[in-house]
C-alpha positions in Angstrom: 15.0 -1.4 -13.0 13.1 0.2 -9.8 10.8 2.3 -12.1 7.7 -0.1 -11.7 8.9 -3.4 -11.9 6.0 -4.9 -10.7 4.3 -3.7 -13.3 3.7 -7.0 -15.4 1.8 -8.6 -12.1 -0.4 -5.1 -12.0 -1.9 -5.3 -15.6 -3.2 -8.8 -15.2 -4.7 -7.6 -12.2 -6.4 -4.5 -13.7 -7.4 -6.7 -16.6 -9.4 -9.2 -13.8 -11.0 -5.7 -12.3 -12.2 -4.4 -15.7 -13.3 -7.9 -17.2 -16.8 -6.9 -15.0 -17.1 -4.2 -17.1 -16.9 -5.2 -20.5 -19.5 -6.6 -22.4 -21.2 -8.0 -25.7 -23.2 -5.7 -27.0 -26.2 -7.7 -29.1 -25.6 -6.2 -32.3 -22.1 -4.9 -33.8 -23.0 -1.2 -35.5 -21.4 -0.1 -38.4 -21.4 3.6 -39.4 -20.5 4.6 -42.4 -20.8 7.8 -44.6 -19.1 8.2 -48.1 -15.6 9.4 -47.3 -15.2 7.8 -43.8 -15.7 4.5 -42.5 -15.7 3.3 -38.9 -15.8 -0.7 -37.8 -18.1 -0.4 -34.1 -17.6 -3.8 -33.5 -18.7 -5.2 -30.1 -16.7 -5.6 -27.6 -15.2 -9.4 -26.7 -14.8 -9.9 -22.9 -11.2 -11.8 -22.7 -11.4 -15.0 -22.6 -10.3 -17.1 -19.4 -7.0 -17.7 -20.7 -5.2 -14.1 -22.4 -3.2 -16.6 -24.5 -7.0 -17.8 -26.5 -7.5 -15.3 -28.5 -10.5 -17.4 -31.0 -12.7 -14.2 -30.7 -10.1 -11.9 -32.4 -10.0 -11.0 -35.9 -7.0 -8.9 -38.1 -7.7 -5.9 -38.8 -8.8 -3.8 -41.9 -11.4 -6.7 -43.5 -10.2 -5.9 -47.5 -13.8 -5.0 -48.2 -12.8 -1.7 -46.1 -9.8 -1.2 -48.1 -11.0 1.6 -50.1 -9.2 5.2 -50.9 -11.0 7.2 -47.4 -10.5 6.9 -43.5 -11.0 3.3 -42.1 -11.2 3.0 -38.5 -10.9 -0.6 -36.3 -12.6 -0.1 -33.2 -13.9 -3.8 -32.4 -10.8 -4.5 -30.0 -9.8 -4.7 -26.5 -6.5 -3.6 -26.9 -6.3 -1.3 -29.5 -8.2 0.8 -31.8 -6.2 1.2 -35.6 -7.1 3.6 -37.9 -6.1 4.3 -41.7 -5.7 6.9 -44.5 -5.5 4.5 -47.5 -4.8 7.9 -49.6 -2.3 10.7 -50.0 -2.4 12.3 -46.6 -0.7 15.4 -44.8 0.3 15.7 -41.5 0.4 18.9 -39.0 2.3 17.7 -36.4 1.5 20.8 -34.2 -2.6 19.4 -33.7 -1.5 16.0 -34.3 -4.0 15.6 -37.3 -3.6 13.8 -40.7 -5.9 14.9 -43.8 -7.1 13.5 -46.6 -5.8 15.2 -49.6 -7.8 12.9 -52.3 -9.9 15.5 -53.8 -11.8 13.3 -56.5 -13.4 11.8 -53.2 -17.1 12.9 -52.5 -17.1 14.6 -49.2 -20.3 15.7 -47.3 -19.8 19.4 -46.2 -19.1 18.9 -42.9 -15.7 17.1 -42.5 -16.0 13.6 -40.8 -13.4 13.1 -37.7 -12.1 10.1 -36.4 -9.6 10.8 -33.0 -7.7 7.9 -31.1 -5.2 7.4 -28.8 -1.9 4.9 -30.6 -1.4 3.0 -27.8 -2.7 -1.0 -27.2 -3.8 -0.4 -23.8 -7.1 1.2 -25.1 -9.0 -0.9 -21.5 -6.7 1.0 -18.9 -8.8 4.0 -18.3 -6.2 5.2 -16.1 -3.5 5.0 -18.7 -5.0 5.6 -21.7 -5.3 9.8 -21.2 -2.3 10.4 -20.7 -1.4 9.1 -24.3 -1.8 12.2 -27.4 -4.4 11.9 -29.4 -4.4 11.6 -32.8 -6.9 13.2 -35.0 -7.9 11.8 -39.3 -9.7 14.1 -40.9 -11.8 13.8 -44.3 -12.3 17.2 -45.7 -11.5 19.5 -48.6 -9.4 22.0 -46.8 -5.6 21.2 -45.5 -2.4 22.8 -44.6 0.0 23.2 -47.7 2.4 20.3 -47.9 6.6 21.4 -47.0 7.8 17.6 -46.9 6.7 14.7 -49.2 7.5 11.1 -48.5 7.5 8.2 -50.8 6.9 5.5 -47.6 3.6 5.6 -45.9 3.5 6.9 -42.1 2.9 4.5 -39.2 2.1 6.3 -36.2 2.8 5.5 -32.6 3.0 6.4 -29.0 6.1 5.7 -27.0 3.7 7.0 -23.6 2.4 4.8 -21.3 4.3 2.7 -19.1 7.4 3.3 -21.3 10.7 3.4 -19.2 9.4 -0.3 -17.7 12.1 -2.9 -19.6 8.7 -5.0 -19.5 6.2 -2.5 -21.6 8.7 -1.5 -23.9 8.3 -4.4 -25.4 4.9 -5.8 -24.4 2.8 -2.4 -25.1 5.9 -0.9 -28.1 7.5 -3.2 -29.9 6.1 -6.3 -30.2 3.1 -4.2 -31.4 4.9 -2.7 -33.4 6.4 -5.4 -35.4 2.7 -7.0 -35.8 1.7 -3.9 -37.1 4.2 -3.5 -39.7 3.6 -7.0 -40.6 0.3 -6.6 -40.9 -0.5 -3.0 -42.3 2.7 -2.3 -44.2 4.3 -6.2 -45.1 7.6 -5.7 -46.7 6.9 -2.2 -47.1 9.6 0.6 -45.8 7.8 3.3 -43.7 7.9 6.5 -41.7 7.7 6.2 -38.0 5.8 9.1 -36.8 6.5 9.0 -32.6 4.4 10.7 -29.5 6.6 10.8 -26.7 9.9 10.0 -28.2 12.0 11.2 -25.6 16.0 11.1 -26.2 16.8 8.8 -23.6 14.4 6.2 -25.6 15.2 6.9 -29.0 18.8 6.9 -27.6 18.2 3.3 -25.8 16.3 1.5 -28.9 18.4 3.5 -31.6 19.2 -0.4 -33.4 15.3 -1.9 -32.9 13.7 1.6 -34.4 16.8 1.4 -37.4 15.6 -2.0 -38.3 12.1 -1.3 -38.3 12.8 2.1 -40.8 15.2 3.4 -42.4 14.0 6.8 -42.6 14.4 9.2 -39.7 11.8 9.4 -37.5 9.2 12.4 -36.9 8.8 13.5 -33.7 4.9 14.3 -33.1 5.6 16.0 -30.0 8.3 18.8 -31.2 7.9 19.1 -35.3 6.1 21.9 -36.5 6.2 21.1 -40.4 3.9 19.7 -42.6 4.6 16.2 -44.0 2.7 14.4 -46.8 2.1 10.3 -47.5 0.7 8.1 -49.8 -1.4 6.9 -46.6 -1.0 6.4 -43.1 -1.7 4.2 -40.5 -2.2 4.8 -36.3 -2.3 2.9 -33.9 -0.4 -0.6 -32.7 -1.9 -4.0 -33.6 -1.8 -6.0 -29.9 -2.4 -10.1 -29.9 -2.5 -10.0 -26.0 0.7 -10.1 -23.4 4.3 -11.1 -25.0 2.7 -12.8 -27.8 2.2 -12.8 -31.6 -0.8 -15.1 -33.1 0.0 -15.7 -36.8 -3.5 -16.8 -37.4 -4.4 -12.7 -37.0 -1.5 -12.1 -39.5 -1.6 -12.0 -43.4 2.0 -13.3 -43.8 1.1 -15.8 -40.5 4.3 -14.7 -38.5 5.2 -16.2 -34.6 7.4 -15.2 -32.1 10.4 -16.6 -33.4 10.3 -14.0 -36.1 10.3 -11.1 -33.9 13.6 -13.0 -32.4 14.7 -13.2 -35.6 13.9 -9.5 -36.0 16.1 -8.5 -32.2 19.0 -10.7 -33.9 18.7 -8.6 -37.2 19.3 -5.4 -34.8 21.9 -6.2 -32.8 23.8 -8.4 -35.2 23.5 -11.9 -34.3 26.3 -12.4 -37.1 29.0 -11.1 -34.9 32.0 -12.2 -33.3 30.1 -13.2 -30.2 32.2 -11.2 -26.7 33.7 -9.0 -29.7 31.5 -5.8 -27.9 31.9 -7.1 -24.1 33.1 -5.0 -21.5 35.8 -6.9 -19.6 33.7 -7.9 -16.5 31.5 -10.3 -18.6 34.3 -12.5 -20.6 34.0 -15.6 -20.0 35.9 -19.3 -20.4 34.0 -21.1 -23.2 34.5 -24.2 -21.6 31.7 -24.0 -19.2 27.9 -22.9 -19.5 27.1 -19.5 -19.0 24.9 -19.3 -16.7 22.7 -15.4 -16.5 21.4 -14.6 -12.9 19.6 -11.4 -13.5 19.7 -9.8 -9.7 17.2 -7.4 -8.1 17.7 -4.6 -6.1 17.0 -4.4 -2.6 13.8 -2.3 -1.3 11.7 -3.5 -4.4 10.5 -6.9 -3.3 11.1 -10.2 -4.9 15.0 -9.8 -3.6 16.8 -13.0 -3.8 18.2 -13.2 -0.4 21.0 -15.7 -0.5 22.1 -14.7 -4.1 25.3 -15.5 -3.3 25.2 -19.1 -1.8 22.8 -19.7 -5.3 25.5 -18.4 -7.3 28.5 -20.4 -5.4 26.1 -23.8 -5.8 25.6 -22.7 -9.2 29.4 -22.8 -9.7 30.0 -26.1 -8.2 27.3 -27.5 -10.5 29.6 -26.7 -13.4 28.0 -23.6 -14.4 30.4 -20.0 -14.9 27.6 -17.4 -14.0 27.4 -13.9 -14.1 25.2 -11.9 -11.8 23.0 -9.4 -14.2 21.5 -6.3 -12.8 20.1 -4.0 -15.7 20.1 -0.3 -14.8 17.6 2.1 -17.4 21.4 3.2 -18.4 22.7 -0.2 -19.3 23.3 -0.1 -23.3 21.1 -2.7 -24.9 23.1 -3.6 -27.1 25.5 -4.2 -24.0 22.7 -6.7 -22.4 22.0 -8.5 -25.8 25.7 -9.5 -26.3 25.7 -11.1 -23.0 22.8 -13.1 -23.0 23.2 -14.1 -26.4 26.5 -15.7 -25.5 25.2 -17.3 -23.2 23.4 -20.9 -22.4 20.9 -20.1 -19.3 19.2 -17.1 -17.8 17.8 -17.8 -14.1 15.4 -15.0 -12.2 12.7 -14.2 -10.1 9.4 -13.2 -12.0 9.8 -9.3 -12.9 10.1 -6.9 -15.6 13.8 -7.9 -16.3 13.2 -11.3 -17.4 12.3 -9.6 -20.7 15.8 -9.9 -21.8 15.2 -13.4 -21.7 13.9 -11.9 -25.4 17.9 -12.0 -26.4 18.5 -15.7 -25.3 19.1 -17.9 -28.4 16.9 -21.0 -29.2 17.4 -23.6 -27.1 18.7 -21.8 -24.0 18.2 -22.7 -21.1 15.5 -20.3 -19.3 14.2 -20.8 -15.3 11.8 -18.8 -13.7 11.5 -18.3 -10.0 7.6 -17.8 -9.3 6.8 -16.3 -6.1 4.1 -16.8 -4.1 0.4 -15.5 -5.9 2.4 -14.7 -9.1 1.8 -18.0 -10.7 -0.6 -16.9 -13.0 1.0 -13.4 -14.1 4.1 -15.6 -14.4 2.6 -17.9 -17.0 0.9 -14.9 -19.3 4.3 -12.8 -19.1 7.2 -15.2 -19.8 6.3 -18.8 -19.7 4.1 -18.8 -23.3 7.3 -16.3 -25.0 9.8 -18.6 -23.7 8.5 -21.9 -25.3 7.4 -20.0 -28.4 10.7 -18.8 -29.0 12.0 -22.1 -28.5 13.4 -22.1 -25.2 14.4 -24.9 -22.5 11.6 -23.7 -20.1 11.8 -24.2 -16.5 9.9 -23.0 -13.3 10.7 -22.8 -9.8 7.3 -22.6 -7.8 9.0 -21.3 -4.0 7.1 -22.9 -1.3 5.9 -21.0 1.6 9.2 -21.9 3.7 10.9 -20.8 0.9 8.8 -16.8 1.2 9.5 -13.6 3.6 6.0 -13.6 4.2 6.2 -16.5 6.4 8.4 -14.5 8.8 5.1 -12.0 9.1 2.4 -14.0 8.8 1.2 -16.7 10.1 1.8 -20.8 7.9 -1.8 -21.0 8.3 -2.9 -18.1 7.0 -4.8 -18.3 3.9 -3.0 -15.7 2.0 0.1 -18.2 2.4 -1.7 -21.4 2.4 -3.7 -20.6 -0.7 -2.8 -17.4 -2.4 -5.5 -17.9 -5.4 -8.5 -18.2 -2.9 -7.2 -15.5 -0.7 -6.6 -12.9 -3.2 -10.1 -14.2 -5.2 -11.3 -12.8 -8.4 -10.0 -9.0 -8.3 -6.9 -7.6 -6.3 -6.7 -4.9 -4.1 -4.0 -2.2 -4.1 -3.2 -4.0 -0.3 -3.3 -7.8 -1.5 -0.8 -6.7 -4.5 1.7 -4.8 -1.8 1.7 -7.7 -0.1 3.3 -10.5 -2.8 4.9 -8.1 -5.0 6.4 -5.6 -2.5 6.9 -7.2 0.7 7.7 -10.5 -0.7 11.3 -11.8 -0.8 12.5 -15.3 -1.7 15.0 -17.4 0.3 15.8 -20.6 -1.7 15.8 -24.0 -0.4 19.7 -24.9 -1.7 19.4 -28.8 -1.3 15.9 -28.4 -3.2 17.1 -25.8 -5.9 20.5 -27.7 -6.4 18.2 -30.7 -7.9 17.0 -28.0 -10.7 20.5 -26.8 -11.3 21.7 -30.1 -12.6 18.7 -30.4 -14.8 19.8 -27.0 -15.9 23.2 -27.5 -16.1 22.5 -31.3 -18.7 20.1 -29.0 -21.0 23.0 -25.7 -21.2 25.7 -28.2 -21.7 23.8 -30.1 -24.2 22.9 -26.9 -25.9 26.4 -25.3 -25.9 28.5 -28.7 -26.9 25.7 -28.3 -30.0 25.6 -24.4 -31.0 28.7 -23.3 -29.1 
């Protein structure tokens, strides 16, 4: 996983950089002409923890909820906008019409345009997502295919390819989303940017979440027509779901729930193993997801952690995932599995696949406590995980082999790096940083591994 893994740090430091910029405006506006309807909310400036989210509100307030374009504009992340009528789509200018005729229209269509992707603050990222056009007008392009299901319309842009933002920026959105818009409803995912190696690599999550095929926005030139659509992606903040913001109040455990549902939790566990990862199920399984050298954040004696791992009583397999690795592949070992240990990066997501009351340890670098926290500590315990952390002391860093004990940036990485990050501060724990563990200290957290996994696999096997 070299393509950006130390992405997950980089947002929360963008998101410290831009939270000078936003701002409460005094008084929210609301525009609003007879067939379109736009929310101009004011903006929230995030709150000192990403995980309180008390300013947020769900989208689409039912008073809204009326047969012409709604749009949701009063969030951080995302913007969401509806057709709550019959619609047609022209893929080729990415642009949905409203096709309700007995609506009154002024003369001069109204035009709502966003970009479906929950990232909306990253002015850097954000342009390089398609826009997305609603239109409320009398004249549109003749319908060739009609669907029964409603459209929900997505982009698969971004920072997709990072293991990390697949999830945190696609899927988990997602799933709110469809919760939230479209509860128990079956629906037509219309995709920017679904490239084959994607669809190809989530074939099982995008099955579960439709069964219909998708429409690629990008590379269909026919018309399609919908009871209604909905664009954009619903975002509660990094790796988590808050079910006060949802109408059917769903957590974290149901999107597990959801991963199970699409890689079949049901069966034979091994049954789809390749050879290499068989295991004697009388010992814990311990994961060690590895990193590749030249990306920082390398475990340098991997080896002596994984013999001491061993003697502890653990039978550990050493987990690199490659962009090419089959998901379904990684699911099926983690899943069997009773602990997952790693250094903070993007492939700790498929801590996602680890069952409830796993075992999960996070290695936390030095200066990556917070990003830690935000990306994998809050999912871990909300999906029920046995969550520990390593915090590595300084002995314990590369950087004390080029800079001084003393030095501030190793004495106190929060003071040193301050209140925004520079492109050289974040070089400096993220790429040049590599851990060395202390054995005789780690071996202490093993065993308190090692009583949890056993514990958990003499109960669920």
């Amino acid at each position: 996983m070299k393509k950006r893994d130390s992405t997950c740090l980089a947002i929360v430091v963008i998101f410290l950089v831009f939270q000078l910029y936003l701002y409460l405006s005094p008084v929210s506006r609301m525009n609003v002409s007879r067939s379109t309807k736009t929310i101009q909310g004011r903006k929230h400036r995030l709150p000192k923890s990403i995980n309180k989210r008390e300013t947020l509100t769900p989208p689409f307030p039912q008073s809204t909820q009326a047969k012409e374009i709604n749009c949701d504009r009063t969030h951080n992340f995302y913007d969401i906008c509806s057709i709550n009528g019959p619609t047609v789509l022209d893929p080729t200018t990415s642009t949905f019409f409203l096709m309700d005729l007995t609506i009154s229209t002024p003369q001069k269509p109204m035009v709502e345009k966003l970009r479906p992707y929950p990232r909306k603050w990253e002015s850097f990222t954000m342009p390089r997502v398609k826009e997305v056009a609603l239109i409320s007008g009398p004249s549109s392009p003749k319908c060739k295919i009609q669907h029964k299901a409603p459209a929900l319309v997505f982009s698969a842009g971004g920072y997709t390819g990072n293991f990390f933002h697949d999830f945190n920026d696609g899927f988990i959105p997602l799933f709110i989303t469809v919760n939230s818009v479209y509860p128990n409803q079956d629906v037509v995912l219309v995709i920017s940017k679904a490239r084959d190696w994607w669809v190809s690599k989530y074939t099982e999550i995008i099955h579960t979440f439709s069964k219909f095929p998708i429409i690629d926005l990008d590379n269909d030139n026919t018309t399609h027509c919908f009871p209604s659509a909905s664009v954009g992606m619903i975002s509660h903040g990094f790796m988590t779901i808050d079910p006060k913001l949802t109408p059917n109040s769903i957590t974290f455990t149901h999107f597990r729930a959801f991963l199970d549902k699409a890689y079949g939790q049901n069966q034979t566990q091994n049954q789809n193993y390749p050879s290499k990862f068989k295991h004697s199920k009388s010992r814990p399984i311990l994961v060690l997801a590895s990193r590749s050298v030249g990306v920082g954040r390398v475990l340098l004696n991997q080896n002596e952690v994984k013999l001491e791992a061993e003697k502890i009583g653990f039978n550990v397999t050493v987990f690199e995932p490659r962009t090419t690795t089959p998901l379904k592949e990684s699911y099926a070992l983690i899943n069997s599995s009773h602990a997952m240990i790693g250094i903070h990066g993007a492939a700790l997501t498929h801590s996602l696949f680890l069952r409830p009351g796993s075992v999960f340890v996070q290695v936390v670098p030095l200066g990556a406590e917070w990003v830690s926290q935000v990306c994998f500590e809050k999912s871990a315990k909300d999906m029920g995980l046995v969550y520990m952390e390593y915090m590595i002391k300084a002995e314990e860093s590369s950087l004390i082999e080029k800079y001084d004990k003393d030095d501030m940036m190793i004495k106190d990485p929060v003071a040193y790096r301050g209140k925004s990050w520079s492109p050289e501060v974040m070089s400096i724990y993220l790429k040049e940083q590599n851990v060395k563990l202390d054995l005789v200290r780690f071996r202490e957290y093993l065993k308190d591994m090692y009583k949890e996994a056993k514990k958990f696999m003499d109960k669920e096997g």
